[in-house]
Backbone bond lengths (Angstrom), bond angles and torsions (degrees), N, CA, C in turn:
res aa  C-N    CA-C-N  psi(-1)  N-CA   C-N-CA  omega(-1)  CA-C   N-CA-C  phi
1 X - - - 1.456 - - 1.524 109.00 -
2 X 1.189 113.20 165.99 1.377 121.60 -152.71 1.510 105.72 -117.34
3 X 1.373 153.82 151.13 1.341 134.30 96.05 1.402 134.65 -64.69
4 X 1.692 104.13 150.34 1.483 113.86 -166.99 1.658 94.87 -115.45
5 X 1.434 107.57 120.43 1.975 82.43 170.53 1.822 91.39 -124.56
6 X 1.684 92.45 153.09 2.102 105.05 -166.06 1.887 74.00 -111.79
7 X 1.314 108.97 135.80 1.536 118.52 164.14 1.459 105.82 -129.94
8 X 1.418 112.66 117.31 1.432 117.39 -170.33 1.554 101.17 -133.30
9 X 1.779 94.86 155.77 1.498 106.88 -175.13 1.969 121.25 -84.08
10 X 1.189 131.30 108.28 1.333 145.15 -130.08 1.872 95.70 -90.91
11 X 1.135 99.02 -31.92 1.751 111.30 177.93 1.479 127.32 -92.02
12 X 1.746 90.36 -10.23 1.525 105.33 -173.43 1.776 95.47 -106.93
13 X 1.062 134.83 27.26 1.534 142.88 -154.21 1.817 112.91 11.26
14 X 1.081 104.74 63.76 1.512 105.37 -174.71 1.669 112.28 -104.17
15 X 1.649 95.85 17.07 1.430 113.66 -169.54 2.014 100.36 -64.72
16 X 1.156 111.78 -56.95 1.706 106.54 174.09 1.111 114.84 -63.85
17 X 0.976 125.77 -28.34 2.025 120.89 177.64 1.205 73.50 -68.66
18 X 1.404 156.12 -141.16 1.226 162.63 -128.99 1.526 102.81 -5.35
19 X 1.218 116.32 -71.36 1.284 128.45 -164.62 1.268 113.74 -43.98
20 X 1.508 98.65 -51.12 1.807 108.91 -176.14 1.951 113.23 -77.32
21 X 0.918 108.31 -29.29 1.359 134.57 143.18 1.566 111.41 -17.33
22 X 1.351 109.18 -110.30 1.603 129.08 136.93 1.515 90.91 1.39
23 X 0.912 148.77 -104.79 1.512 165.11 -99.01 2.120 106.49 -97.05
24 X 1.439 83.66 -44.99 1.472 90.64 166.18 1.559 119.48 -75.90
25 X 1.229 109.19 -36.63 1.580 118.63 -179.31 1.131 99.41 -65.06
26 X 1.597 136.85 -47.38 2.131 127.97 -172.46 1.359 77.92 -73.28
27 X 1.279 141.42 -73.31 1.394 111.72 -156.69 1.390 140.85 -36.31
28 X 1.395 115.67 -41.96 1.259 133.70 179.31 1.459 130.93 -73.06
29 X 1.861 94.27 -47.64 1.074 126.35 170.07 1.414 148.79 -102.98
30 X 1.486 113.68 1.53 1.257 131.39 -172.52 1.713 126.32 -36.71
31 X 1.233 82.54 -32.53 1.667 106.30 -168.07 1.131 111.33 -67.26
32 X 1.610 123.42 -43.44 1.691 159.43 -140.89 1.106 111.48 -113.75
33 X 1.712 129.27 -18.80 1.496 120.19 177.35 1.402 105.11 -129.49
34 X 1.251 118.80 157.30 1.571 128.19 169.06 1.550 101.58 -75.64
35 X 1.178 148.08 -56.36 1.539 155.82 -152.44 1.123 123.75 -140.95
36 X 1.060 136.51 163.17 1.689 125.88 168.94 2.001 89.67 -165.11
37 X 1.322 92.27 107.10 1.449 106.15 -160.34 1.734 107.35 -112.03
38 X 1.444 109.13 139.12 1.217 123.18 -169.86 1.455 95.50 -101.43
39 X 1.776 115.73 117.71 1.242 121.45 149.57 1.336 135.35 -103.82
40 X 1.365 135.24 134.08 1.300 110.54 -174.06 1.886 92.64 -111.21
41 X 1.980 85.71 166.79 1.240 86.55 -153.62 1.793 81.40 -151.73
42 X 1.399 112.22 -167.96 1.537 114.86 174.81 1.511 107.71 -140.64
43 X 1.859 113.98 -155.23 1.222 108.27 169.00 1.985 104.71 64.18
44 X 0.954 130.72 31.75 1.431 121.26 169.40 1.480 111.58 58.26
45 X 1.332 127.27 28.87 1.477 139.06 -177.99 1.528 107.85 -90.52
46 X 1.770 124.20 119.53 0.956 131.83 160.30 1.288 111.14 -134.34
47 X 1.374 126.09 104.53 1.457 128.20 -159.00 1.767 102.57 -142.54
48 X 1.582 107.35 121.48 1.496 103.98 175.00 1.801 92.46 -102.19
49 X 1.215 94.46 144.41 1.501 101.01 169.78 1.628 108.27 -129.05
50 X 1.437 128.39 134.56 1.622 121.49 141.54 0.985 121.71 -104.36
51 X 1.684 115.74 122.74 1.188 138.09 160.50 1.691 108.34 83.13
52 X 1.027 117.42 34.51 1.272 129.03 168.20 1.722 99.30 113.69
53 X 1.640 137.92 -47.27 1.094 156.10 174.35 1.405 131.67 -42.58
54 X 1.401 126.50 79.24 1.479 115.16 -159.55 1.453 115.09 -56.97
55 X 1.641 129.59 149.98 1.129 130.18 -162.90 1.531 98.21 -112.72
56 X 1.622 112.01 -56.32 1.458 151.78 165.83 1.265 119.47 -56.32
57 X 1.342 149.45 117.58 1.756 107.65 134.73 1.800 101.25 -148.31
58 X 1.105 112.59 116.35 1.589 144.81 167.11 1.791 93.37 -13.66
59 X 1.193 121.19 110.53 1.493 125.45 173.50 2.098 104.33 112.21
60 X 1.094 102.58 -37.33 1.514 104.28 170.55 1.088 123.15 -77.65
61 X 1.585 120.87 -44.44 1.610 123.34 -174.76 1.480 109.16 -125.56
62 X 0.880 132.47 167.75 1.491 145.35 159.35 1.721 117.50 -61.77
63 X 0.979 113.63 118.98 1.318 123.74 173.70 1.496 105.22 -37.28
64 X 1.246 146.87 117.82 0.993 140.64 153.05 1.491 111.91 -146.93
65 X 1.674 128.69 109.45 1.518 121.57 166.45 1.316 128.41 -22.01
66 X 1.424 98.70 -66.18 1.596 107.20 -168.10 1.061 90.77 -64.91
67 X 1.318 138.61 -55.26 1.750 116.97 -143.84 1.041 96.10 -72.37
68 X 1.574 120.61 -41.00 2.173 117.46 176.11 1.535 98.17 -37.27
69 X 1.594 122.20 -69.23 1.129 116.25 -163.64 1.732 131.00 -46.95
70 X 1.294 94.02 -35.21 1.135 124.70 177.16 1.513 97.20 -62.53
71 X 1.381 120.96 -81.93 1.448 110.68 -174.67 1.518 129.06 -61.76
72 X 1.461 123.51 -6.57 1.186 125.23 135.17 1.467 131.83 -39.20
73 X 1.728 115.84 -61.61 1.147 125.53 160.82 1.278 121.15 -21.02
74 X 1.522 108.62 -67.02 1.501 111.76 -166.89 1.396 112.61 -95.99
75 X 1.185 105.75 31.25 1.817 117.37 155.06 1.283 112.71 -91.51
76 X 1.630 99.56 -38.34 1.840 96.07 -173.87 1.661 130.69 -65.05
């Protein structure tokens, strides 16, 4: 089993993208991870990582759920 950690920027209000974020990942994945943990963070930082390994990170890829979810998936 896996951890998932969401690190989002707290000044940049990226607090609901996280959430909904979060929200898509138990859906999909509930079964498949131990945690899926909300960090807050600053500096324009939105970074999903599993298991130490960033999957995500805000400035590299395009915002997209599914494909996050998706590339979560195929970490596990």
């Amino acid at each position: 089993m896996s951890d998932v950690t969401i690190e989002y920027c707290v000044p940049c209000g990226f607090r609901e993208r996280a959430i909904a974020l979060q929200r898509a990942i138990l859906n999909g994945l509930e079964r498949d991870i131990d945690s899926v943990a909300l960090v807050t963070g600053d500096h324009g930082v939105f970074r999903v990582d599993v298991d130490g390994e960033t999957v995500y990170a805000k400035g590299e890829d395009d915002y997209d759920v599914d494909a996050i979810v998706r590339e979560v998936r195929a970490r596990l």
